[in-house]
Each structure stands twice: as structure tokens, then as C-alpha cells.
C-alpha positions in Angstrom: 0.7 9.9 0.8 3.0 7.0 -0.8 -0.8 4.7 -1.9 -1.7 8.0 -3.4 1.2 8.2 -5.3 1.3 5.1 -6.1 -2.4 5.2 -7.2 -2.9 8.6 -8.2 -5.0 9.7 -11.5 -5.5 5.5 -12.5 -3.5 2.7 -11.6 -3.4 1.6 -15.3 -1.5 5.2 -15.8 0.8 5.0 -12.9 1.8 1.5 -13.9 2.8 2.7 -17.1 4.0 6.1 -16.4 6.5 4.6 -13.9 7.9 2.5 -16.0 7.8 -1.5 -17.1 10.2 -3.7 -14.8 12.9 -5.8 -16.6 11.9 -8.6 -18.7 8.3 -7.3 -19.5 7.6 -7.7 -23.5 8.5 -4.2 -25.4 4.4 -4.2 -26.6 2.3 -1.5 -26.2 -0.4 -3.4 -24.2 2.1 -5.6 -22.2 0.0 -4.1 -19.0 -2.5 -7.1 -18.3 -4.0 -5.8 -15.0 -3.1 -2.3 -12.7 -4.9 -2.8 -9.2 -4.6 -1.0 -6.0 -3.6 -2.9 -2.9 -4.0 -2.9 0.7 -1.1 -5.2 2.1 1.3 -4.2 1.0 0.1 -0.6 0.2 0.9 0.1 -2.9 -0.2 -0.9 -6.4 0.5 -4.1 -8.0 1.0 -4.1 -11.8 0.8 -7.3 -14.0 3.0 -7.5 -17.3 3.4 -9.6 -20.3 6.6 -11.0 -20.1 8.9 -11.2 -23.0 9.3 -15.0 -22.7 5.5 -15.4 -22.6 4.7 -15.4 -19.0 4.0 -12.7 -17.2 6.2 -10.5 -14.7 4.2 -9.0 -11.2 5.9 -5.5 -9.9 4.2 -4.7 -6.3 4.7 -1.4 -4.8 4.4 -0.2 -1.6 6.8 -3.3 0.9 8.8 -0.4 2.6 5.9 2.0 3.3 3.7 -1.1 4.8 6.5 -2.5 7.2 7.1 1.6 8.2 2.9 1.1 9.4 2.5 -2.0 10.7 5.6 -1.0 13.1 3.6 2.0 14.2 0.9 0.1 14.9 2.5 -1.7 16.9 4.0 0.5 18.8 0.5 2.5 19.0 -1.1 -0.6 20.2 2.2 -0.9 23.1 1.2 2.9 24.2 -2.1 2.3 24.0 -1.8 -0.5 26.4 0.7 1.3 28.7 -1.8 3.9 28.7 -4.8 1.5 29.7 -2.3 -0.1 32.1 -1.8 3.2 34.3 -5.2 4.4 33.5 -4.3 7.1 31.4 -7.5 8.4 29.4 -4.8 10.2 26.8 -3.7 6.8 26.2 -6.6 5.9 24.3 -5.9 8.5 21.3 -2.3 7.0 19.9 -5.2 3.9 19.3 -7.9 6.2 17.7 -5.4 7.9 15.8 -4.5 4.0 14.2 -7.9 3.5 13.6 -9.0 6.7 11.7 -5.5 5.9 9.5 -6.0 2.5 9.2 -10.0 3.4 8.4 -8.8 5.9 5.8 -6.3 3.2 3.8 -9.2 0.6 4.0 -11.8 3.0 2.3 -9.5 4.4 -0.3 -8.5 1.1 -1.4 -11.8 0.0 -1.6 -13.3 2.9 -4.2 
């Protein structure tokens, strides 16, 4: 839900919507580049920077490290699961791969 957020209606829009980070030149086309990213999820906006350089703002840290420690810990039941020859512990590792599946094919539209 957060990558949609972050992403939805263009990233060009959301980048400006949600405002420029410090430092960015006060220019009305001080966005360079708007592009969605997988790792971290999120969005990662490049600026103009008002000492001619330009200033990156990345989305999305909190809401990756929040996933990859769920897939780890899917991955650790998984393995338990496999381990005492549950069958039920296969779906805590099909449920990671239809999520990660999902973040993989909306980043790539």
C-alpha cells in the first residue's frame, strides 16, 4: 500500500505534490527524473539543487526493512515447517512469493 502511495497517479506528480526536500533550486522544473523503485520500495526523486548539483530524495527505507524482516521470518517458518513436515508450512513461503511477485510486476509497468 505504502509503493502505491508513493507512486500513485505518476511519480513525476507525487514527487512534486509531496514536496521538494531542502536545498533543491526554487524553479519550476527543478524535478530532473521521478522513477519508481524496487529496493528500497518507494520512489526516488532527482532535483536540481540550488548550488548546481543535484539533491536525490528516496522513499520507501522503513517500509522495505518492515519486508525483508518478514521474509525472513517467512522463510524461518517455512523451514520449521519443512523441518517437521508440515505441508501448512509451505503457504507462509507462497504467501512471500505472490507478495514479492506482485512488488516486482508493479514496479516494472
Amino acid at each position: 500500500m505504502q509503493l502505491y502511495g508513493d507512486t500513485r497517479e505518476n511519480v513525476d506528480y507525487r514527487c512534486i505534490v509531496d514536496g521538494s526536500p531542502a536545498g533543491v533550486a526554487a524553479t519550476e522544473n527543478a524535478l530532473i527524473s521521478a522513477r519508481v523503485t524496487l529496493v528500497p520500495m518507494g520512489r526516488l526523486c532527482t532535483w536540481h539543487a540550488a548550488n548546481g548539483g543535484v539533491v536525490l530524495d528516496q522513499s520507501g527505507w522503513p517500509l522495505t526493512l518492515v519486508f525483508l524482516g518478514c521474509s525472513a521470518l517467512a522463510v524461518a517458518f517455512t523451514t520449521y515447517g519443512a523441518l517437521k513436515r508440515y505441508a501448512s508450512g509451505l503457504v507462509p513461503l507462497a504467501v512471500l512469493a505472490a507478495f514479492w511477485l506482485g512488488i516486482l510486476a508493479y514496479v516494472n509497468v
